[in-house]
C-alpha distance (Angstrom), angle and dihedral (degrees) to the residues before:
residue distance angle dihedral
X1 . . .
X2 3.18 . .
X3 4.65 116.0 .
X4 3.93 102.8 -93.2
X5 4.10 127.0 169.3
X6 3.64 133.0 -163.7
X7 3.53 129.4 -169.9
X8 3.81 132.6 -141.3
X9 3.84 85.9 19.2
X10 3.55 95.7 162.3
X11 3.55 129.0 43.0
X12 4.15 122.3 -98.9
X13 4.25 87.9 -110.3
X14 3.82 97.4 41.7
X15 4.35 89.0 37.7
X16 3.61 91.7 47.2
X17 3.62 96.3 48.1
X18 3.91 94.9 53.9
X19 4.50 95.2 42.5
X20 4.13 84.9 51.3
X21 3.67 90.5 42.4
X22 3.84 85.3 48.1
X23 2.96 106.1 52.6
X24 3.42 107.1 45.6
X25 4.43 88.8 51.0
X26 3.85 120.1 109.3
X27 3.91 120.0 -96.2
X28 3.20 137.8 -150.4
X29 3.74 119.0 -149.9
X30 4.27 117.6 -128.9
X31 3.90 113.9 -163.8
X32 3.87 87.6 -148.0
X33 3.39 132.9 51.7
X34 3.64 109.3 -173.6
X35 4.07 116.3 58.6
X36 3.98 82.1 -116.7
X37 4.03 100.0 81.2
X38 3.64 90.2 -125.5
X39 4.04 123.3 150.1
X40 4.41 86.9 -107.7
X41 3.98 89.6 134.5
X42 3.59 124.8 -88.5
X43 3.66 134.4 -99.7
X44 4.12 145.6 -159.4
X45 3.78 119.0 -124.6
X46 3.84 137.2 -176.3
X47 4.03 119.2 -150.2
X48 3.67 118.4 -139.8
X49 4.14 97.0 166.5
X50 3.00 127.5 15.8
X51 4.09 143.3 138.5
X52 3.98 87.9 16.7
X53 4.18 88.3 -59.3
X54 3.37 138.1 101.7
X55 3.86 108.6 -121.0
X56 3.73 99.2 178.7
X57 3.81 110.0 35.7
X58 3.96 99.9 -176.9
X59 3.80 95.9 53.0
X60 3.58 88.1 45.4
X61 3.69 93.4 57.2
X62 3.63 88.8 56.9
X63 3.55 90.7 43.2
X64 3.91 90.7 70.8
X65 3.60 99.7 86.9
X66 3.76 87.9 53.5
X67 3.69 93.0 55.4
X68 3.51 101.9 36.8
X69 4.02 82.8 52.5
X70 3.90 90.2 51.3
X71 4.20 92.1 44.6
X72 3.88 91.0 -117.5
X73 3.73 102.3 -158.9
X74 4.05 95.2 170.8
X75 3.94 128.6 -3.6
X76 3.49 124.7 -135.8
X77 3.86 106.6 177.9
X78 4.34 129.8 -28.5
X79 3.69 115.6 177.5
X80 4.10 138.2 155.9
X81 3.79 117.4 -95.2
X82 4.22 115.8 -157.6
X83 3.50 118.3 -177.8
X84 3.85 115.8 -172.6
X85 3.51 117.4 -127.7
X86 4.19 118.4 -101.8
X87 3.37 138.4 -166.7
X88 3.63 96.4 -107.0
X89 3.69 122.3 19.7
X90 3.71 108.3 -90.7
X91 3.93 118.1 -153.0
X92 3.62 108.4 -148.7
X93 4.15 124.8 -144.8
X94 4.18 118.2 -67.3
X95 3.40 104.6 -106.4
X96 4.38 139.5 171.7
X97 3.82 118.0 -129.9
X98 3.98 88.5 -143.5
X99 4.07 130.4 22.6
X100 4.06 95.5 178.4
X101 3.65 97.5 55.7
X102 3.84 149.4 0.8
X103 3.92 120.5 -104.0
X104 4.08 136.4 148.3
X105 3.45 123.8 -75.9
X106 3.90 129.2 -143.9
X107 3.98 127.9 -178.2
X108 3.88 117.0 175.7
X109 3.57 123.9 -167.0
X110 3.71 113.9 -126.0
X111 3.86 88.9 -176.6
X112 3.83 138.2 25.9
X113 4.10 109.1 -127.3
X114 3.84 145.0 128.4
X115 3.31 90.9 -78.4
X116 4.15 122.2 103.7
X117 3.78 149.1 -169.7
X118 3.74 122.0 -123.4
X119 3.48 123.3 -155.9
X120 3.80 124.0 -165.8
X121 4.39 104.8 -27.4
X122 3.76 95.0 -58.5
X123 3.64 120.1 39.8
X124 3.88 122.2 84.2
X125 3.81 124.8 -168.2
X126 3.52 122.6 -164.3
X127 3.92 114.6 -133.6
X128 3.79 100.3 -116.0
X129 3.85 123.7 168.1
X130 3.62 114.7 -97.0
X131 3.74 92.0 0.3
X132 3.95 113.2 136.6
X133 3.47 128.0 -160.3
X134 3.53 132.5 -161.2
X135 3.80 136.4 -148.7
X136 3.51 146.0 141.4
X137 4.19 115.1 -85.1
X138 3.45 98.0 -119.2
X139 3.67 102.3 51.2
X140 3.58 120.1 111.5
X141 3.49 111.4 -95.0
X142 4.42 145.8 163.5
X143 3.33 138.3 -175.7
X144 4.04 122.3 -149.1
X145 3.58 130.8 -149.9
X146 3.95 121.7 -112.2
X147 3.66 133.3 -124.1
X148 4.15 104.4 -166.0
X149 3.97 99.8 55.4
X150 3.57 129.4 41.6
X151 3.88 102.7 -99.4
X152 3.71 120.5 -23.0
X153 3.70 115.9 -116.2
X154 4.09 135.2 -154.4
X155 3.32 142.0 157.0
X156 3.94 122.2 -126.6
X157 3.69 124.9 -155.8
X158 3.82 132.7 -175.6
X159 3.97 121.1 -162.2
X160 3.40 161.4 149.2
């Protein structure tokens, strides 16, 4: 699968719905953001799925549309990334979403900012609100930190 983004992928109601919902949910703070332990930053997120359960049931609900829109046959794992904003942009360690096997990727921007997702060494996305990209799980990917919003916010999805 080759890295593709659409914008406005959800519509104002169903978008709106999920960034409120968002960002009023309860974080927990990581002091890593890459899965290599390395001082890249540190980060907040909220699980929605995850270990075959649903861990928050109201986001989830307003989740539907999204996975519906992105014909969701099985989830794997969907949770809320917040990155506080920095001084300078800081661009977190590459990373892969899954090692044992290969399944579709999903980030949403909640917000539009500085900030940016990189995918493999190359390819830089802008963090635009309700702009979705798609890859495959065990690409090399990072997120970066933002320095003209508050925190930048997405949502990541694994599937099948």
């Amino acid at each position: 699968m080759k890295v593709k983004t659409e914008k406005n992928f959800l519509n104002k109601k169903d978008f709106d719905n999920l960034k409120i919902a968002a960002i009023k949910a309860p974080f927990y703070f990581f002091p890593s953001v890459s899965e290599n332990n390395i001082a890249d930053g540190y980060y907040f997120t909220h699980d929605i799925f995850c270990d075959y359960q649903i861990y928050s049931a109201p986001i989830f609900k307003l989740m539907l549309p999204l996975l519906e829109k992105l014909e969701v046959k099985a989830l794997y794992r969907s949770k809320i990334n917040l990155y506080p904003s920095t001084k300078k942009i800081l661009e977190h360690g590459q990373h892969v979403d899954t090692k044992t096997f290969k399944c579709k990727a999903f980030i949403l921007a909640l917000n539009t900012c500085d900030g940016f997702t990189r995918i493999g060494k190359t390819t830089k996305i802008p963090s635009i609100e309700n702009q979705g990209i798609f890859f495959d799980s065990n690409t090399p990917h990072n997120s970066t930190t933002c320095t003209d919003d508050n925190v930048r916010l997405n949502i990541n999805i694994n599937y099948f």
